[in-house]
N, C-alpha and C positions, 0 to 999 in steps of 0.2 A: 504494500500500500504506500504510495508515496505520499509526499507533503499534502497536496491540496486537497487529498483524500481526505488524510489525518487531520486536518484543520473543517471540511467540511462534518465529517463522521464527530469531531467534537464538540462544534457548533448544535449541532441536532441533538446531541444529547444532552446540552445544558437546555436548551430551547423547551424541551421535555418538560421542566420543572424554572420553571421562569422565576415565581416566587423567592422559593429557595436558592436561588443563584443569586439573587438581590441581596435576598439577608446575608447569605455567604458572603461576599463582598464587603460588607458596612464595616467591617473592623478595617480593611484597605482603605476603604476611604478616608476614612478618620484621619487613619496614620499620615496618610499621603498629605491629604488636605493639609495637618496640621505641620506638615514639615514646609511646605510650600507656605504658607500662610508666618512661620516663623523665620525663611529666609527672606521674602521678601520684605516682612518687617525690618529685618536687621541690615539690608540693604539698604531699605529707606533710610533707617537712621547713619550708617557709615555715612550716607552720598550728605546729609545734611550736617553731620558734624564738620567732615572734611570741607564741604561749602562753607560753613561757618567759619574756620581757621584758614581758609584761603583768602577769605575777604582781607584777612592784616595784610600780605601781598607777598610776593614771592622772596621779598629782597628784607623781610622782616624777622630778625633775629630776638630773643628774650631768652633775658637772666632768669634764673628761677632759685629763691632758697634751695638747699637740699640736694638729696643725689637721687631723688626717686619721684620724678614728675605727675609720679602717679599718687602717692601718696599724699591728700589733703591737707596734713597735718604738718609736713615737712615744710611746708613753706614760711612757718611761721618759729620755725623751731632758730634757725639763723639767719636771721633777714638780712639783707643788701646793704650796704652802707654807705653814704658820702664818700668816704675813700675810693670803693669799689668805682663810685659813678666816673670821679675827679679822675682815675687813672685811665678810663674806658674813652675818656672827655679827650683824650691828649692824642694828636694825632699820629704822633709815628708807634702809640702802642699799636693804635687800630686804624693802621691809614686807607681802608676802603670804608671806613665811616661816615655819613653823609646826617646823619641825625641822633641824639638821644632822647631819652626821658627817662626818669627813675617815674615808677608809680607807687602810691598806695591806696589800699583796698580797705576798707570799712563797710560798715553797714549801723542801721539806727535810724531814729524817727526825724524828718524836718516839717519843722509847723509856720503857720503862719496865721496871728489872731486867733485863734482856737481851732482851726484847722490843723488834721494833722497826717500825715501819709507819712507810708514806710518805703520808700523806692527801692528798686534794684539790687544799685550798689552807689556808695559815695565813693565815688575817687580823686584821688591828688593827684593832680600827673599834670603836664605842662600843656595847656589848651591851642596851641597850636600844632603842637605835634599829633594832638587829640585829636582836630578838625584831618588832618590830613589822613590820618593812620586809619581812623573811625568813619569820619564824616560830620564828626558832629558840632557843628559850625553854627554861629549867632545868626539866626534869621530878623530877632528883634532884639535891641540892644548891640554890644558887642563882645567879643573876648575878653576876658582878663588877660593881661601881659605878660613880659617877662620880668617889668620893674615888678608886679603885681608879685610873682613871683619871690623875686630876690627881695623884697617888703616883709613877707608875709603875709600880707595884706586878707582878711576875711572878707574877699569877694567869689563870687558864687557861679557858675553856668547851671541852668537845668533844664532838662528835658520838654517836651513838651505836654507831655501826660501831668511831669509832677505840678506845672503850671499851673494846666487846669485842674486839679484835684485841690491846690492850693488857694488859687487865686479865681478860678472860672474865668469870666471875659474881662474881668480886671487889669490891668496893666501890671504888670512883676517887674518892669526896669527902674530900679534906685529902689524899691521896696527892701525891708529888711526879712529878712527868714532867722527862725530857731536850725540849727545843725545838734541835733545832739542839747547841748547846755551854752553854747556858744551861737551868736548873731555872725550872719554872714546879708553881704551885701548884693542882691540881683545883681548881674551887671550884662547878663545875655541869657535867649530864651532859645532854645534851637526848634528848626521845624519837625512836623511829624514824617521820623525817617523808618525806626522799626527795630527790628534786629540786623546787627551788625557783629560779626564776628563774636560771637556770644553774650555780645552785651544786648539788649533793648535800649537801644538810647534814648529812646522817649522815656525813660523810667531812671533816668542818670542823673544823678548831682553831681557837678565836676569843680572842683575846687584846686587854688595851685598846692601841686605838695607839699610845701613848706610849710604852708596853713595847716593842712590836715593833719603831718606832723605833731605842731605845736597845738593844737585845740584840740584835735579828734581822736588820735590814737596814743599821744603823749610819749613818742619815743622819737629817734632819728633815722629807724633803718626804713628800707623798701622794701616792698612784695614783689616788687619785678623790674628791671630795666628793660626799656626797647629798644633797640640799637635797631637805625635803618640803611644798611649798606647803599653803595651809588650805582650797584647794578647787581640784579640778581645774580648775574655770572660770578660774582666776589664774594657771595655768602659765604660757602664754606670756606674759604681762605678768611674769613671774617671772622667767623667763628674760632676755628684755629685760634685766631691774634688773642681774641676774646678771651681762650680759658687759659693760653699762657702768660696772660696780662693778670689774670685774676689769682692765680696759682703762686707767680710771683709777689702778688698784694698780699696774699695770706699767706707767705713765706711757708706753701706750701712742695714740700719734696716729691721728686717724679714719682716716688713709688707708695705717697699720704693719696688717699683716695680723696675725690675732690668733695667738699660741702657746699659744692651749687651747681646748676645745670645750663649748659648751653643750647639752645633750642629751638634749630632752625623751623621751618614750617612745612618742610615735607620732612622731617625728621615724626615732626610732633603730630603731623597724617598718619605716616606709618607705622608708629607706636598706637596711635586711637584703632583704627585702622585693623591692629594685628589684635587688640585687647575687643570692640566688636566681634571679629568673628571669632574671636572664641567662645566670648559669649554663645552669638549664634550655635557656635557648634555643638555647645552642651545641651542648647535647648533642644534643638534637632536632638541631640541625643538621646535625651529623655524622651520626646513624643516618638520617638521611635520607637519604643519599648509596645506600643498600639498597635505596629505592624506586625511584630512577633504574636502578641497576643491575637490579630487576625487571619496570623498564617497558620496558627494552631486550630482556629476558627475550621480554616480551609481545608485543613487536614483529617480533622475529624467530619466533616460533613460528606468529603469526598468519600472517607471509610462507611459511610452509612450508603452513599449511591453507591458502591462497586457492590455491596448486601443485595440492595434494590435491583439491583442489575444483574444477578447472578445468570439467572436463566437467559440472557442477551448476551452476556458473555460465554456462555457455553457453545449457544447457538453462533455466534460467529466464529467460536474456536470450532467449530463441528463446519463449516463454511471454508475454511481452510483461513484463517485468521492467525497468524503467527502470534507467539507470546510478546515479540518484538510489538509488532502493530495493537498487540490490546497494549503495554505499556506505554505507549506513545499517543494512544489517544487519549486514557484518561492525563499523563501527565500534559498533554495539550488543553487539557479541559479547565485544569489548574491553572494553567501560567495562562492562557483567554480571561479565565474568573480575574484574576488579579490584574492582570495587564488592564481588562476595562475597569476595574475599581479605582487601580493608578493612574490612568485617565480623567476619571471622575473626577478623584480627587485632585488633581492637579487643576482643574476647573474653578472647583469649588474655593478651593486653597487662593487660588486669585481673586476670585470673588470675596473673600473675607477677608483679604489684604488690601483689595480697591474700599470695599469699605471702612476699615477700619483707619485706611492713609484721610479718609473722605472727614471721619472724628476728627483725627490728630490736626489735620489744618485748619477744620472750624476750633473746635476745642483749644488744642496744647497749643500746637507749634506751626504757625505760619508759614514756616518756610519747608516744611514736609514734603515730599514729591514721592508718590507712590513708583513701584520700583519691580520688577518680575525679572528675575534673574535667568536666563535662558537655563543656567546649570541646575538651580532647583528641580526645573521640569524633566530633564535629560536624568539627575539622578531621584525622581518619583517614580517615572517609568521602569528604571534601573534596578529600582530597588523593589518595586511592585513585581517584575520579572520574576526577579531571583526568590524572592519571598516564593511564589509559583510552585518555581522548580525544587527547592529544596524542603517545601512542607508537601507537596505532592507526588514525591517519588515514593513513599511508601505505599500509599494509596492505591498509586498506580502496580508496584510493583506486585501487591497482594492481589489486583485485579488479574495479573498477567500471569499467576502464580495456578490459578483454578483450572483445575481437572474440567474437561470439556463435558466429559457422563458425567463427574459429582454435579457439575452445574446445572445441566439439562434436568437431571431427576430434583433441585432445590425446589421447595416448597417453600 
């Protein structure tokens, strides 16, 4: 009996019991669906972190406390120093330097007349460096400086959300605002821009650092420097400069492991990047455990039709039906059941990922872009396959095992 035989002859024997080849199937679908529906998510999210941390730009390098970028906590454990900045500042340490800024990061309530909102995040960071790097630029009012800066001066940028939360159709330029326990002075209101490289700058306080420094966080170090090279092509020679320059500041020895990170922006994709999919891969892993649990499904059902079937197996082994061709059809009848289940589900799995990208951009995250990975589908099918062939060869092989008279005389 050849292929098209074997594929016709197993077709008609599932078609038999249509019901029960559905239900057979439902534990594949699950599985499938749910691995499809979990790479596509994890897709989604890669392409939007990585859009996220492209927006800073190709040519965009950052200090970072610590030796473990991943670690939340490390960044605060040896923060950045004046020193650090003043040596990075000097041109022949870092001579494809084109920009800096030290930053810091807080958070806390800003009011105004008994209004009061909690924004984002307050940062200190030098608001020209900010408007370029970010976007986030005085539509009403203007910038704080770099006198503003070197002053210390408690003047303020904010967003445009915190405006109106504060102020409504009010005018906010020369206004004063609460920061925390400290008066700072409006002096620019930025338009409605959105998310920008992880920030929401509509949701931004932005103060010069020095200010926040002295009033907000009460110490002198940073959460992070920017350095912006003069051409992408000199990053990593940039870089380089970067951690010998710093290693040198903290009379640190080639073989002292370093306590800060250099961190260019496909460095910092590729790290997010490898920490998603593994994510991903565990999740997949787990809902994987659904297709076992429906391959067992498939095994045991099969074992009750080769029962059902005995007297049709006899009668074809009594037709001249080789042990070869009855193991062949019912294993084709298997690996048909699941290959259409992993289809299905591979359907399905899109459909509950188009809807669920459909939430996340009304809902969470605006900048969301639903995602179908060609490889999910290619290993649903793959895997639906194999599920088939390796829960169905018993089945099959018991089928192909019966005595042609024991089966004829079954009752």
């Amino acid at each position: 009996m050849n292929f098209k035989q074997t594929v016709l002859t197993a077709l008609s024997g599932l078609s038999t019991h249509k019901g029960r080849s559905a239900l057979t199937i439902l534990g594949i679908v699950i599985g499938v669906a749910s691995i499809i529906a979990v790479m596509s998510l994890g897709s989604g999210a890669q392409q939007l972190i990585v859009g996220e941390i492209s927006q800073l730009g190709a040519e965009t390098v950052a200090v970072i406390p610590g030796d473990d970028i991943t670690d939340p906590t490390a960044i605060f454990a040896d923060l950045l120093t004046q020193r650090d900045v003043d040596a990075l500042s000097v041109r022949s340490n870092v001579p494809d330097r084109l920009e800096i800024s030290p930053i810091v990061i807080t958070s806390g309530l800003v009011s105004y007349r008994g209004e009061s909102y909690r924004p984002g995040f307050i940062i200190g960071a030098d608001a020209e460096f900010f408007a370029e790097t970010f976007g986030m630029y005085a539509s009403d009012g203007a910038s704080f400086t770099k006198s503003d800066i070197q002053a210390g001066n408690r003047v303020v940028m904010i967003g445009r959300k915190v405006k109106n939360e504060l102020f409504g159709d009010s005018d906010a330029i020369g206004e004063s605002i609460m920061i925390r326990d400290s008066r700072f002075r409006v002096v620019g209101v930025s338009p409605a821009i959105g998310q920008r490289a992880m920030f929401d700058i509509d949701e931004l306080v932005l103060v010069p650092y020095t200010s926040a420094q002295t009033y907000l966080v009460g110490g002198s170090g940073f959460h992070r420097i920017i350095i912006k090279a003069d051409s992408p092509d000199h990053v990593n020679r940039m870089a380089v400069d970067i951690e010998n320059t710093l290693r040198d500041v903290r009379n640190l020895r080639p073989d002292d492991s370093a306590n800060f990170s250099v961190v260019t922006q496909q460095g910092l994709i590729d790290q997010i990047s490898t920490i998603v999919g593994i994510l991903t891969a565990f999740l997949v892993s787990v809902v994987a455990i659904s297709l076992v649990v429906g391959g067992i499904g498939i095994m045991n059902i099969m074992l009750v039709s080769v029962t059902e079937r005995t007297k049709e197996i006899g009668l074809r082994k009594a037709l001249g039906a080789t042990r070869q061709d009855i193991l062949r059809q019912f294993l084709m009848e298997a690996v048909i059941l699941t290959v259409a289940g992993g289809l299905i589900g591979i359907a399905l799995g899109a459909l509950v990922a188009f809807g669920a990208s459909l939430v996340l951009v009304q809902v969470l995250v605006t900048g969301w872009e639903y995602s179908f990975p060609i490889s999910s589908a290619v290993i649903g099918v793959g895997v639906s396959a194999t599920v088939g062939l390796v829960f169905g060869i018993y089945p099959a092989n018991q089928a192909s095992k019966k005595s042609p008279i024991e089966a004829l005389r079954y009752e």
